[in-house]
N, C-alpha and C positions, 0 to 999 in steps of 0.2 A: 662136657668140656674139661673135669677137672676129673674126670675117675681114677682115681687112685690116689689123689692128693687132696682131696675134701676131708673135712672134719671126720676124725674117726670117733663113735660113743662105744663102749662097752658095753656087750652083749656076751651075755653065757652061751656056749658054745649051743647049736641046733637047728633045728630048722624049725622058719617062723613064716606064718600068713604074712602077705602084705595084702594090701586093699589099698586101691584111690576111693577117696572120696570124693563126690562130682555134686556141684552144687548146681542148682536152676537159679542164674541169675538175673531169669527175664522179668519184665516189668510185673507179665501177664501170669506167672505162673506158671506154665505152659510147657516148660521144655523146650523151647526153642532158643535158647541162651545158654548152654552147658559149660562149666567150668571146673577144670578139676582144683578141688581146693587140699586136698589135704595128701600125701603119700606117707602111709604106717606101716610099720612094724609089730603086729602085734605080738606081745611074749607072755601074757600071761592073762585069763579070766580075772576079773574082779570090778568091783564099784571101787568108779574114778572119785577118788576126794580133790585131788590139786593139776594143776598143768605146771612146769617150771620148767625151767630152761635145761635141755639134757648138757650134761657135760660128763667127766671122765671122773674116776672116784679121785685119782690124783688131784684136778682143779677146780675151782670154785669161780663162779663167775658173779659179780658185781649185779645187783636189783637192777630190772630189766636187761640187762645185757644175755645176749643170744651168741650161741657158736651161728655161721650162717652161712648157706650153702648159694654161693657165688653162680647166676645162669649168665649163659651166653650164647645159648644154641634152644633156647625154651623145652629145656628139658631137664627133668631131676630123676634123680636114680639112688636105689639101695644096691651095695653088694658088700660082697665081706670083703676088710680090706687085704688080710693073706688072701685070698684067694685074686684077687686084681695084680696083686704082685705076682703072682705064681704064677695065671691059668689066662692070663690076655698075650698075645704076640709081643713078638717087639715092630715097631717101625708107628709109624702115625696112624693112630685108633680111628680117630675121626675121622682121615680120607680112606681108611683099610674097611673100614667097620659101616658107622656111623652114617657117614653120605656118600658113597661110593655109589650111588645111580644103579645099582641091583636091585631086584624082589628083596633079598634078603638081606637088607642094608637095614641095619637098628631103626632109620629113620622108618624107612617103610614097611615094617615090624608095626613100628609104633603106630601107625595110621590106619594099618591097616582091619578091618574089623571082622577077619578072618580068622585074625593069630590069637588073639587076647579077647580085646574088645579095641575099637577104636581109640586112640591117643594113649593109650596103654602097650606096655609089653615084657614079656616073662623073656628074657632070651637067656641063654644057653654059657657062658662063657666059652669061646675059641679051641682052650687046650683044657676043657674042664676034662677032669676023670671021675667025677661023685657027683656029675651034677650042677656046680656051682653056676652059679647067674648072679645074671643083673634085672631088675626090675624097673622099669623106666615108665617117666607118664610125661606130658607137657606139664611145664609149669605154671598153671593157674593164668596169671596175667603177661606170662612171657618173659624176655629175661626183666634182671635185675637182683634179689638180694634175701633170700628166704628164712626167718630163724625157724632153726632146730629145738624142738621141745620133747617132752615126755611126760605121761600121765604115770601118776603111781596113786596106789589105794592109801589108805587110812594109815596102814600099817608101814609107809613109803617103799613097798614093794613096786616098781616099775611094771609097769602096764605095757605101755606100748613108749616107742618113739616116734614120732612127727614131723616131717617137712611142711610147716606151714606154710602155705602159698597164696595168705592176707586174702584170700576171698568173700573167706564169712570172717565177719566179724564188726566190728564199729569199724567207721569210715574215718582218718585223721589225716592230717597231712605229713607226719611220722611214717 
């Protein structure tokens, strides 16, 4: 819903894995309860020492405060944000793109467990020339309100980035 106007973090220019993380969050163990809990950026090997809230090297954010990636269509996505400016159409993404009632509509992209894997999807950017995409997954518990994290090692070299989507983790009313 909000691509190209969601929180931007700084990243060195390249090309990086993303990975969902898909949690079992059945009673039984089982696999019949799948949830995607996590969508990373991974940028660099190493042993995670800390998780903190990513931000921008210009800003600093207050203990506990998260940048946070606003849903509203239960989905969340990586892309570069030049490239969203550059290499999307112009006109409305969402009824052009997104849900337009096509095969090849983002939404049924994302479902489908053809393209990617199911509620995942690698797509292509519109006017890409290099390649550029978007990577999209559902949002864990659907919409609402996700913070943005990053793991760095010992040395606070950045690991990856994070769309947490509160699956795993202790249960609160926060």
């Amino acid at each position: 819903m909000s691509l190209g106007e969601a929180a931007v973090v700084d990243v060195p220019p390249g090309d990086y894995p993303v990975q969902v993380t898909v949690a079992d969050v059945s009673e039984e163990q089982d696999g019949s309860h799948l949830r995607e809990a996590f969508l990373s950026v991974r940028l660099a090997d190493g042993e995670v020492a800390r998780v903190e809230a990513a931000t921008t090297a210009e800003q600093e954010l207050g203990e506990e405060e998260f940048w946070m990636v606003g849903v509203d269509a239960g989905t969340v996505g990586f892309a570069d944000a030049e490239a969203t400016r550059s290499k999307m159409p112009a006109g409305d993404w969402y009824e052009d793109l997104f849900d337009n009632g096509a095969d090849d509509s983002w939404f049924a992209l994302m479902d489908s467990p053809d393209h990617l894997r199911e509620g995942s999807a690698n797509i292509v950017l519109p006017l890409a020339t290099e390649g550029e995409n978007v990577v999209l997954t559902h949002s864990g518990w659907g919409d609402g309100a996700y913070p943005i994290v990053r793991t760095v090692d010992a040395s606070g070299r950045i690991l990856a980035v994070h769309i947490d989507l509160l699956v795993v983790g202790p249960e609160s009313d926060d």
